[in-house]
C-alpha positions in Angstrom: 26.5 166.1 69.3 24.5 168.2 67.8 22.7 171.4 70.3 20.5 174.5 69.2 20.8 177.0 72.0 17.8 179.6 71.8 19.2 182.4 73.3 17.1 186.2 73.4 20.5 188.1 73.7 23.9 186.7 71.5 27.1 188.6 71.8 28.0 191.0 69.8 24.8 190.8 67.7 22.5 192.2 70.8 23.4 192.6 75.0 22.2 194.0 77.7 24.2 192.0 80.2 26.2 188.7 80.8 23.7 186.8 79.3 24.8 187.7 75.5 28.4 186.9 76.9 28.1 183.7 78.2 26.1 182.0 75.3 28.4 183.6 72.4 31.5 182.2 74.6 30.0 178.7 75.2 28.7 178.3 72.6 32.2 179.3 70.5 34.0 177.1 73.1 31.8 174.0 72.2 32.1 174.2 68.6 36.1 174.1 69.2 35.3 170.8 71.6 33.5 169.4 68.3 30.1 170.0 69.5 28.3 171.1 66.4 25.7 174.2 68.0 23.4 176.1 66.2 22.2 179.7 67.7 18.3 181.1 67.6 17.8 184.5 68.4 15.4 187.2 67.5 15.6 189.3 64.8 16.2 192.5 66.5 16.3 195.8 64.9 19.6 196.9 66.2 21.2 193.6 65.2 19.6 193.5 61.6 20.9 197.1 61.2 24.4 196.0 62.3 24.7 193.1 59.9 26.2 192.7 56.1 26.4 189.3 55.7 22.8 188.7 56.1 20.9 185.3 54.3 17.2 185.0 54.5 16.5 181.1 54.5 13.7 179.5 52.4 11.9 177.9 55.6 8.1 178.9 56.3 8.2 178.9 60.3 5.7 180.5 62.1 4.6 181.4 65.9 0.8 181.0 67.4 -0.1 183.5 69.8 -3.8 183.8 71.1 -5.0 181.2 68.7 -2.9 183.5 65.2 -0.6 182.0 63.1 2.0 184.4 62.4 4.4 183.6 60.2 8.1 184.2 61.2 10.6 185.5 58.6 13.9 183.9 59.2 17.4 185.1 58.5 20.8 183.3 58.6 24.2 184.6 59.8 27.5 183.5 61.6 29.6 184.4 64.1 33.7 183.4 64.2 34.5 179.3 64.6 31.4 178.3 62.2 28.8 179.6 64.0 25.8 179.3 62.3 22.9 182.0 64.2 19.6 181.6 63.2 17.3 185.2 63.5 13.7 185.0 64.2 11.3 188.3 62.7 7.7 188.3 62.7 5.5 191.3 62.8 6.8 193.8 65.0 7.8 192.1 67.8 11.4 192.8 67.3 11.6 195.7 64.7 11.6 198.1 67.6 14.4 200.2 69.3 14.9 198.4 72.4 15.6 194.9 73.1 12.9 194.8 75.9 12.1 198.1 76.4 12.6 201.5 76.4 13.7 204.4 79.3 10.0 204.2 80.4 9.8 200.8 80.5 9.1 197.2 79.7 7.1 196.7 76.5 3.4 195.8 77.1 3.4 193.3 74.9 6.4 191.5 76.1 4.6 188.0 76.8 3.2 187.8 73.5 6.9 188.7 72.1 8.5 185.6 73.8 5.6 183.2 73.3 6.3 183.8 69.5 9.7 183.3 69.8 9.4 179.9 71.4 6.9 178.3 68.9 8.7 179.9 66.0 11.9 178.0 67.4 10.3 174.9 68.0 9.4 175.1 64.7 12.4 176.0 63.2 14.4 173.5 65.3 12.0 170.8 63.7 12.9 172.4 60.0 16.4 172.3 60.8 17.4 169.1 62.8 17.8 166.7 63.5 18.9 167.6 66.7 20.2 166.0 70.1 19.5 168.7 72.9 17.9 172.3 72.7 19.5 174.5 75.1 17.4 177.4 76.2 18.2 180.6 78.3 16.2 182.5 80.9 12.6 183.4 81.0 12.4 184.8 77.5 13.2 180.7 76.0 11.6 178.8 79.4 8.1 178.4 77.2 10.1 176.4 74.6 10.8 173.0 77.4 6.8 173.9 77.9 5.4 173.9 74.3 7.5 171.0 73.6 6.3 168.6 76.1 2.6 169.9 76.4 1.7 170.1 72.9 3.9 167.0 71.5 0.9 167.0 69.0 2.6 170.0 67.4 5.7 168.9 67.7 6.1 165.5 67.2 9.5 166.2 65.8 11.0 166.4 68.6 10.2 164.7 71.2 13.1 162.4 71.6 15.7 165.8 71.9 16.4 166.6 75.7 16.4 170.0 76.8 17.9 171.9 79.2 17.6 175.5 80.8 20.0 178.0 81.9 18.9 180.1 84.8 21.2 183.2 84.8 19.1 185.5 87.1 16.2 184.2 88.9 14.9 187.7 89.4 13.8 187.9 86.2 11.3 185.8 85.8 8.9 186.5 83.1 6.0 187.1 85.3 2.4 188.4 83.4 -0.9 188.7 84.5 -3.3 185.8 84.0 -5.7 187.4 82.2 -3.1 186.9 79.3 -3.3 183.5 79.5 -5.1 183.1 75.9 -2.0 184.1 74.3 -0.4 180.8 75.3 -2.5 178.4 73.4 -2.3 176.0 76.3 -5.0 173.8 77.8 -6.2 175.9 81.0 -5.2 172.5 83.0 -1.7 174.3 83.0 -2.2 177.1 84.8 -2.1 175.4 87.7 0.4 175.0 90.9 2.1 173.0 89.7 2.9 174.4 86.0 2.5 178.1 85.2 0.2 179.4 88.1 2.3 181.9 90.3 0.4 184.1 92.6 -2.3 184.0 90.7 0.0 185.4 88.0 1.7 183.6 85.0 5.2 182.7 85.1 7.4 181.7 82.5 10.6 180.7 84.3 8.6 178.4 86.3 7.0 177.0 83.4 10.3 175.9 82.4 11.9 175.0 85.5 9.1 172.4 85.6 9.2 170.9 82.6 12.9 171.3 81.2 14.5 167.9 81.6 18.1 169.4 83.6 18.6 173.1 84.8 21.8 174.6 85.3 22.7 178.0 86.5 25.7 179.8 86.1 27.8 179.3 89.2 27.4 176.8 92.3 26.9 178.8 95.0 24.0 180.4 92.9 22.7 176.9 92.7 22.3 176.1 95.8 21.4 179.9 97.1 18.5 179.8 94.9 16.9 176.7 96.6 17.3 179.3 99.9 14.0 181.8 100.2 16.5 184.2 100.6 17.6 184.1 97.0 14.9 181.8 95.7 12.1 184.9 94.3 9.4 182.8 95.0 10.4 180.0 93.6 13.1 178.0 95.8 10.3 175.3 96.5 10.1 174.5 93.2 13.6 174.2 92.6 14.0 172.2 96.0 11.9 169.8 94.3 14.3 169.2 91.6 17.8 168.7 93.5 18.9 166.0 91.0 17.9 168.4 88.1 19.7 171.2 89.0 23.6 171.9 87.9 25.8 174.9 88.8 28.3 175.3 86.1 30.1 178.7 86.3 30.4 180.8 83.4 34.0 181.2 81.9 35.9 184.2 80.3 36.4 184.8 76.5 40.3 185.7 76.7 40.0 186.6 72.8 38.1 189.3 73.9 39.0 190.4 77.4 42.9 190.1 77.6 45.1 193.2 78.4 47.6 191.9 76.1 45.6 192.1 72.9 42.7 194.3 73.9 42.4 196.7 71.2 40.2 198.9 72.6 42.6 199.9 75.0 45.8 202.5 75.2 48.3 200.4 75.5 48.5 196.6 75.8 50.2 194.8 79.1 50.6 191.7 80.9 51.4 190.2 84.4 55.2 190.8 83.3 55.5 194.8 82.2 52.9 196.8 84.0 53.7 200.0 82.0 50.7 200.1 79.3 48.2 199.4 82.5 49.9 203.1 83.9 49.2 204.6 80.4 45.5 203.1 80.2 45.2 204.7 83.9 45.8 207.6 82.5 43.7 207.7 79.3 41.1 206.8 81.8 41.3 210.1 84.0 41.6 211.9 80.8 37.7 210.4 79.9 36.4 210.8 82.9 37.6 214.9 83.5 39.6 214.0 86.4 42.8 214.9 87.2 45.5 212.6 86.0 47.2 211.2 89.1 49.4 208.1 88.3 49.5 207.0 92.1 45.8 207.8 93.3 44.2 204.4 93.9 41.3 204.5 90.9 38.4 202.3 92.3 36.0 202.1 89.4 32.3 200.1 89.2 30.5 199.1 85.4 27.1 198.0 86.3 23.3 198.3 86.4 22.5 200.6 88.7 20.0 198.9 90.8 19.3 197.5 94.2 20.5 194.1 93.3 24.3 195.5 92.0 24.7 197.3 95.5 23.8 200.9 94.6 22.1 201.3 97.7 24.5 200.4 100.1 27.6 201.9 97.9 25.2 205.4 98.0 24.9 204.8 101.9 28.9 205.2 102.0 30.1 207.2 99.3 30.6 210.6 100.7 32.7 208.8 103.3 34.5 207.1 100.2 35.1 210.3 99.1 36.8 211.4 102.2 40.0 209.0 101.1 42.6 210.4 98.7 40.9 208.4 95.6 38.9 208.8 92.5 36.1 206.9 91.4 34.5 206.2 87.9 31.3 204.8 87.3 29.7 203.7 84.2 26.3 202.1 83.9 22.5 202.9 83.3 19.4 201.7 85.7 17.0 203.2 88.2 16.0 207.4 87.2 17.1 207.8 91.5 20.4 206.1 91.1 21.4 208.3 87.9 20.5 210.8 89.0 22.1 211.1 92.4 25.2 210.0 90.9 25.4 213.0 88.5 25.0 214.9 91.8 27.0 213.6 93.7 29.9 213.8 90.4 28.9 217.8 90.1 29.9 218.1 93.7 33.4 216.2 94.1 34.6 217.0 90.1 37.9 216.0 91.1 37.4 213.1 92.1 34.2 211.3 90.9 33.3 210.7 87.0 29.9 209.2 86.1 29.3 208.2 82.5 25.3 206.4 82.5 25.6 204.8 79.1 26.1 201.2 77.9 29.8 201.7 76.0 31.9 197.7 75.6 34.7 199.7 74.6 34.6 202.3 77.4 34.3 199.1 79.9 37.6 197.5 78.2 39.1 200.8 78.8 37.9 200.8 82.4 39.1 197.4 83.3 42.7 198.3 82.0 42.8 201.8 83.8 41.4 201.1 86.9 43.1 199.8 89.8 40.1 198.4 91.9 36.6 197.7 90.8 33.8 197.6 93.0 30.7 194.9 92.9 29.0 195.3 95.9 26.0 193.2 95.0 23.1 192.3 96.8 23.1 188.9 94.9 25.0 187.7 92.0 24.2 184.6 90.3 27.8 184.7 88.7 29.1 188.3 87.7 32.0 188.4 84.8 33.3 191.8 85.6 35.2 190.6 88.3 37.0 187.5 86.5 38.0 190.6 83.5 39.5 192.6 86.5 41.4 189.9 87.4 42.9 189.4 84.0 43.4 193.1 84.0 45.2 193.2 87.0 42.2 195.2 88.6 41.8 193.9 92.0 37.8 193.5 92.5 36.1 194.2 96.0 33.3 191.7 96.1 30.3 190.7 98.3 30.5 187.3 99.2 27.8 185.9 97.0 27.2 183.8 94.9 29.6 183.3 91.5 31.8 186.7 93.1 32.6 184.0 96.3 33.2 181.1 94.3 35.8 183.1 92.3 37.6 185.5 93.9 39.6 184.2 97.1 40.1 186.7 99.8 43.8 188.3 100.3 45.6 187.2 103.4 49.0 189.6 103.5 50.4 187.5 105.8 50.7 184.3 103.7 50.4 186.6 100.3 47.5 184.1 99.0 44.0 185.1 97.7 43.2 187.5 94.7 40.9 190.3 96.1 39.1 191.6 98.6 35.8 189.8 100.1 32.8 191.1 102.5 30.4 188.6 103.9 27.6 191.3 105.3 25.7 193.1 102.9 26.1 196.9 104.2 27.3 200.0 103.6 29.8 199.8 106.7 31.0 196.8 106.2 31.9 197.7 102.2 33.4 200.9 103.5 35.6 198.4 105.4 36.2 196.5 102.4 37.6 199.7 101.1 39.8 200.5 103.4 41.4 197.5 103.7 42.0 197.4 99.5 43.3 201.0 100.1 45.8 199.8 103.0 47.3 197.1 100.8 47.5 199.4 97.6 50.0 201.8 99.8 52.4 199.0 100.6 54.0 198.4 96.8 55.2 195.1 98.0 52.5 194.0 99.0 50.0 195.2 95.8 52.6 193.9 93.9 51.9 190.5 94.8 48.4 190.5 95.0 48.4 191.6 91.2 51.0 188.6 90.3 48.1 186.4 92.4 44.8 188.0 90.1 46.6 187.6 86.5 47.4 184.4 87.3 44.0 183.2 87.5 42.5 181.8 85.1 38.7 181.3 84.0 39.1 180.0 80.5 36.1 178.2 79.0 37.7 174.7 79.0 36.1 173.6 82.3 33.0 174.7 82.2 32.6 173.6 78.4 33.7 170.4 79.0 30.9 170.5 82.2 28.3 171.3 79.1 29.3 168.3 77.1 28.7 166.3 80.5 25.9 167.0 81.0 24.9 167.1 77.5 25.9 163.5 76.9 24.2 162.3 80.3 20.9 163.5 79.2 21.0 162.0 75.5 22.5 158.8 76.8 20.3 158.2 80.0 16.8 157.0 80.5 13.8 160.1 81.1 14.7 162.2 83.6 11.8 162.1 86.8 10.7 165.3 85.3 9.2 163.3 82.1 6.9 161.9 84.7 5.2 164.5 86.2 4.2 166.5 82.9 0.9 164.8 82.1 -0.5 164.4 78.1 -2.8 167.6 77.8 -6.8 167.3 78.3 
């Protein structure tokens, strides 16, 4: 089997969230399963900057955008377990110091960025094949599934691979006015209901949740929340119209990376058996933050965007009374001007107890999941969350929302039968995660009792194995099987 996955962020070569993680760890996991996978991403400044090993290739690929033909300079590396990763440049596009945007923003141009990236990845993929199935990632690949069936003129090539998309956030949704519809190069037939048209806007991920042959998203309860208009943005009809389509798979942990017991980026390494390096990483961790180095304080800590959808509003509704406990609290994360800056005000008035860091820092977030002895992820919504599968492994007990991938992996702590591996809260408000709080806190003063629920957590294991081995499912069904339904309701272009 033989899969290019076109991915916008690839771990450690560019991030902004879970997205990087989960297709650097899938993908790594599939090539030890003896799938042979190929990654695409863009040629970002940052990552070009980072990279020593770098091969440009000797293949003319090229992206249209508003009727242009711009040719795409492509660059070869690889990441550990022969992992060939392809790097799309053209123009600008990517030579620029965000990967999206910058503190003020989104860049303008943003559409015009991805539709490049598509057509110069169909193309490469038809330089480079032959392959079986294209996997793509969010709305910055969903044009790919569209280009590729639409314009089968232009890419006759490949018309016999499958295709599948991976919706990791439905939030984000690649949404652009439709007076930037020339930049597509599409008959005007698809900007219609049924295809592109959204609101009178244009819409990438529904582009590709139409035409892709199979979704998946990245954990089950996410998969059927988002057919909910609760959870669906907008678009929960057109998923409910695509039941058979849609897989939740959830995302797995990279325990090369995030283990306590090789970490390196952490003070001292432990396991489920000797706790002791976890009470020196503790406190290296008040040492960082400024405050004051308590070994039996419970240390609740959050990593996170700080926006609506991660909780911030309800955890701001209820930290002062947070603060009223004997605790400290460390927060690291960038987002939304209002959240940062009430944080820093709120860490200027309790000094002794609260440290805010707004920065993206992997190595600061190892060292937080060690040191830490809860972490908080009160989100709104959460389409699968990783943080909270690392705490376990760190024996950081996570207080989560019931939602989405947080409830289909953490199990709730009953002390009376000593089962479950954290701490759970169906209603989304700020009393009812106070509440959560306390209850953590009660258990964490009865040693017996803590001690047991940390046995429970490191115990758990997320590993890859399962989910890859969902991939290769689903991946075999597709090349093995006739067209999918979706194959007949994408009509030849006019």
């Amino acid at each position: 089997m033989k899969v290019l996955m076109i991915s916008s962020e690839v771990f450690p070569l560019a991030k902004t969230g879970g997205l990087g993680d989960m297709v650097s760890s899938l993908a790594a996991r599939l090539v030890r399963s003896g799938t042979q996978v190929n990654l695409v991403m863009p040629a970002y400044r940052s990552t070009l900057a980072s990279l020593h090993d770098l091969q440009e290739i000797e293949i003319e690929c090229h992206g249209k955008v508003a009727g242009h033909v711009i040719k795409a300079t492509v660059f070869r590396t690889s990441l550990a377990e022969s992992l060939p990763v392809y790097l799309i440049s053209g123009g600008d596009y990517f030579d620029r110091p965000g990967l999206y945007g910058t503190a003020e923003g989104d860049y303008p141009d943003n559409a015009e960025r991805f539709v490049f990236f598509a057509r110069a990845a169909l193309d490469l993929a038809q330089q480079t094949g032959p392959w079986d199935l294209l996997h793509c990632h969010d709305w910055q690949t969903a044009l790919v599934p569209v280009f590729k069936k639409a314009q089968k003129h232009l890419y006759a090539g490949l018309q016999k691979i499958k295709d599948v998309l991976t919706i990791h956030n439905l939030a984000y949704q690649g949404i652009f006015p439709s007076s930037l519809w020339g930049i597509l190069d599409l008959p005007y037939f698809y900007f219609g209901l049924p295809y592109l048209e959204f609101y009178g806007n244009i819409n990438f991920l529904k582009g590709g949740i139409v035409f892709a042959d199979a979704l998946t998203t990245v954990s089950k309860k996410y998969a059927r929340e988002i057919m909910t208009p609760e959870y669906g943005c907008g678009l929960d009809g057109v998923i409910r119209s695509r039941p058979s389509n849609l897989l939740g798979i959830l995302n797995g942990v990279d325990y090369q990376e995030w283990n306590p017991a090789t970490d390196p980026h952490i003070k001292r390494n432990y396991g489920p058996e000797d706790l002791r390096g976890k009470r020196m990483c503790k406190i290296d961790l008040q040492e960082i933050f400024a405050l004051p180095i308590r070994p039996s304080v419970p240390l609740i800590a959050m990593v996170s965007r700080l926006v609506d959808q991660k909780g911030l509003d309800i955890f701001l509704e209820v930290i002062e009374e947070i603060l009223h406990f004997d605790l400290q609290l460390v927060i690291l994360g960038t987002g939304e001007q209002m959240y940062e800056i009430r944080l820093a005000e709120l860490a200027s008035r309790y000094p002794s107890q609260l440290g805010v860091k707004t920065d993206f820092d992997n190595k600061l977030a190892h060292k937080i999941e060690a040191g830490a002895d809860l972490f908080l992820m009160p989100s709104r919504f959460e389409p699968c969350g990783l943080n909270q599968m690392y705490s376990l492994k760190y024996g950081t007990i996570p207080i989560v929302r019931a939602t989405g991938g947080l409830d289909d992996t953490i199990e709730d702590f009953d002390p009376l039968r000593m089962r479950g591996t954290g701490i759970k809260f169906p209603v989304y408000s700020g009393p009812a995660l106070l509440e959560a709080i306390k209850r953590a806190l009660a258990i964490y003063s009865n040693q017996r009792v803590w001690s047991h629920l940390l046995k429970n957590a490191m115990a758990a294991d997320f590993s890859w194995d399962n989910s890859a081995a969902q991939y290769v499912q689903l991946y075999d069904r597709l090349v093995r099987s006739q067209p999918l339904p979706i194959k007949e309701t994408v009509p030849a272009p006019v």
